[in-house]
C-alpha positions as CSV (number, residue, x, y, z in Angstrom):
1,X,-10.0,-83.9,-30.5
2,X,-6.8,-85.1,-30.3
3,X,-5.2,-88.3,-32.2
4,X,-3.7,-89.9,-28.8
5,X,-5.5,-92.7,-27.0
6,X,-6.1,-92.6,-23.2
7,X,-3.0,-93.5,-21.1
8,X,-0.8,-92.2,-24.0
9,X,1.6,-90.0,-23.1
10,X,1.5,-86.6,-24.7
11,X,5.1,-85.7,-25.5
12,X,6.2,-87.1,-28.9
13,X,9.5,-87.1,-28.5
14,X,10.2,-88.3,-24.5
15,X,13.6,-87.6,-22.8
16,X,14.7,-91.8,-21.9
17,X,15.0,-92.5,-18.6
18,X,18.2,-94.0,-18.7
19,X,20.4,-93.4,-15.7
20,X,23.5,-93.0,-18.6
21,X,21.6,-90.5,-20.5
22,X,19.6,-88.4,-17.8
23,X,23.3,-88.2,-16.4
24,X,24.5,-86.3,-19.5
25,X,21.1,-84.3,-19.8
26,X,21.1,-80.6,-19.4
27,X,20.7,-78.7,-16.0
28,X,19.0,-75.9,-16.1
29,X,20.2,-73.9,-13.3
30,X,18.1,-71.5,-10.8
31,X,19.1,-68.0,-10.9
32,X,20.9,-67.3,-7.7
33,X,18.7,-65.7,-4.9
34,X,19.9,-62.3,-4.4
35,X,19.1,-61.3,-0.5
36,X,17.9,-58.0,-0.4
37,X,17.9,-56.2,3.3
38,X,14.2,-55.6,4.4
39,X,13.9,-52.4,6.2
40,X,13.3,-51.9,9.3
41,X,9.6,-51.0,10.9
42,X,8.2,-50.0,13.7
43,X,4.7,-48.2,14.5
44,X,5.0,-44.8,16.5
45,X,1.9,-43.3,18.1
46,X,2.1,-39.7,18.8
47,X,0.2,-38.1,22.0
48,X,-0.7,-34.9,21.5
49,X,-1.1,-32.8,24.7
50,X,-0.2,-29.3,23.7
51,X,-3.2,-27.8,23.5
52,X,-4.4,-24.7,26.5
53,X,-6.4,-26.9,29.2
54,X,-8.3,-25.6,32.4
55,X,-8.2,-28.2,34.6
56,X,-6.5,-31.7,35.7
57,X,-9.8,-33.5,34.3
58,X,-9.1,-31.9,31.1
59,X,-5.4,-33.3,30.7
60,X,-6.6,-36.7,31.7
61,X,-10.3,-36.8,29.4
62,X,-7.5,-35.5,26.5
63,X,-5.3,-38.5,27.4
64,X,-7.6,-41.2,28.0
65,X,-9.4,-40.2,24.2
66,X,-5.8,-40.4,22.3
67,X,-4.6,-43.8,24.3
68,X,-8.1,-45.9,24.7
69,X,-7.8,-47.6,21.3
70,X,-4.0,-47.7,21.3
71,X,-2.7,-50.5,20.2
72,X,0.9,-52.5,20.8
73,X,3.6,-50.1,19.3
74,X,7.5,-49.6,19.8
75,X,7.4,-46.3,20.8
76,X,4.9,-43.9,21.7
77,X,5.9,-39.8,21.8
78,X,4.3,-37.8,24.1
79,X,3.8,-34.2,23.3
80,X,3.4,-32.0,26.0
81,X,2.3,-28.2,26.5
82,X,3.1,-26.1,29.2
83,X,-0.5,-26.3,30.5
84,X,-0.5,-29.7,30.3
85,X,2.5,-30.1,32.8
86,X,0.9,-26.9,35.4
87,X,-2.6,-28.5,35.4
88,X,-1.8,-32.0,35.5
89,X,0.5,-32.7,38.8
90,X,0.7,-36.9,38.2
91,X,0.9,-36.5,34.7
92,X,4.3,-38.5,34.8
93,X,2.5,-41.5,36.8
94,X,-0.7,-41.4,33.7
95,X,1.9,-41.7,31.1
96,X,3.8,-44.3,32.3
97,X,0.8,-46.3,33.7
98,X,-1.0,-45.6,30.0
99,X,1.7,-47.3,27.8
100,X,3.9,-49.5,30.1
101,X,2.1,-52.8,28.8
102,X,2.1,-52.0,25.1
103,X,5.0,-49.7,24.7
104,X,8.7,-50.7,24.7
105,X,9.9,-47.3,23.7
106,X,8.3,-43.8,25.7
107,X,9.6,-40.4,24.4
108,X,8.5,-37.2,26.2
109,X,8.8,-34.3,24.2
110,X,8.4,-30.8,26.3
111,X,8.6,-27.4,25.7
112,X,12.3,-25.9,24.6
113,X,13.4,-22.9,27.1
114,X,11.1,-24.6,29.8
115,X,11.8,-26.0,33.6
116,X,10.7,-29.2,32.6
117,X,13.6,-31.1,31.9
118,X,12.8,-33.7,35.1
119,X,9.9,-34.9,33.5
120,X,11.2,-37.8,31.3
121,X,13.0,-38.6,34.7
122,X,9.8,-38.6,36.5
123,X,8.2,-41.1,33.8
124,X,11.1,-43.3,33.8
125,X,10.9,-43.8,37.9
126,X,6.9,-44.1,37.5
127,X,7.5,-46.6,34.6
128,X,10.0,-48.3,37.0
129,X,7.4,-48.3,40.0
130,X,4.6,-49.9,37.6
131,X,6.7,-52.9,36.0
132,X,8.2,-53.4,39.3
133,X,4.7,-53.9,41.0
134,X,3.3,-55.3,37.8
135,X,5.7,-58.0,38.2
136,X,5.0,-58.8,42.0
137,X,1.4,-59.3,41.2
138,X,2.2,-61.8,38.3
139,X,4.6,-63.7,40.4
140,X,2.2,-63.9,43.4
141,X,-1.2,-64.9,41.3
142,X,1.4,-68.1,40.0
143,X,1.0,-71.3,40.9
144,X,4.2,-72.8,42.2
145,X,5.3,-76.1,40.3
């Protein structure tokens, strides 16, 4: 037990509350806050179509299982195969039309040495066809006011 009554105040020795004395009381001073730069970032999702596929269905079912849980990222990389490209004809239009809502960022990475130079083009001007129709829709379904 302790040899305080109730309502005593614990200190023994209590700074006065003097507005001359708490004037010349020390200050203990905060340490100053140092800023240090937070890095920066951002989730990537790969898409991996590289592998030797038979037919257009494959390319798509390959595509659909790597993007159906994708979730909102800053950019997404596309890997793609030769066979991928051959097999797949509106492969630029699936790309674009897979990751123009929750991609702000598309990389298309193709084979080096290959003809297939055009086909970031290609996704760009699908990705531009998307958006663009994406945004009539919104605007029409709107209710003016």
């Amino acid at each position: 037990m302790t040899d305080r009554r109730p309502g005593q105040w614990p200190v023994q020795h209590p700074v006065p509350c003097d507005p001359q004395t708490a004037a010349t009381a020390p200050v203990t001073q905060l340490p100053a806050r140092v800023e240090v730069p937070v890095p920066d970032v951002r989730l990537v999702a790969v898409v991996d179509l590289t592998d030797e596929y038979a037919t257009h269905d494959d390319v798509s079912r390959t595509l659909y299982e790597q993007t159906t849980r994708a979730s909102d990222c800053h950019t997404v990389i596309v890997r793609l195969g030769e066979t991928a490209i051959r097999k797949h004809l509106t492969l630029p239009r699936a790309i674009a039309g897979a990751f123009f809502l929750s991609a702000q960022r598309i990389e298309v990475h193709v084979p080096a040495g290959t003809r297939h130079a055009y086909f970031a083009q290609r996704v760009r001007q699908e990705l531009e066809q998307i958006c663009a129709d994406h945004s009539r829709m919104l605007s029409s379904t709107r209710t003016p006011g």
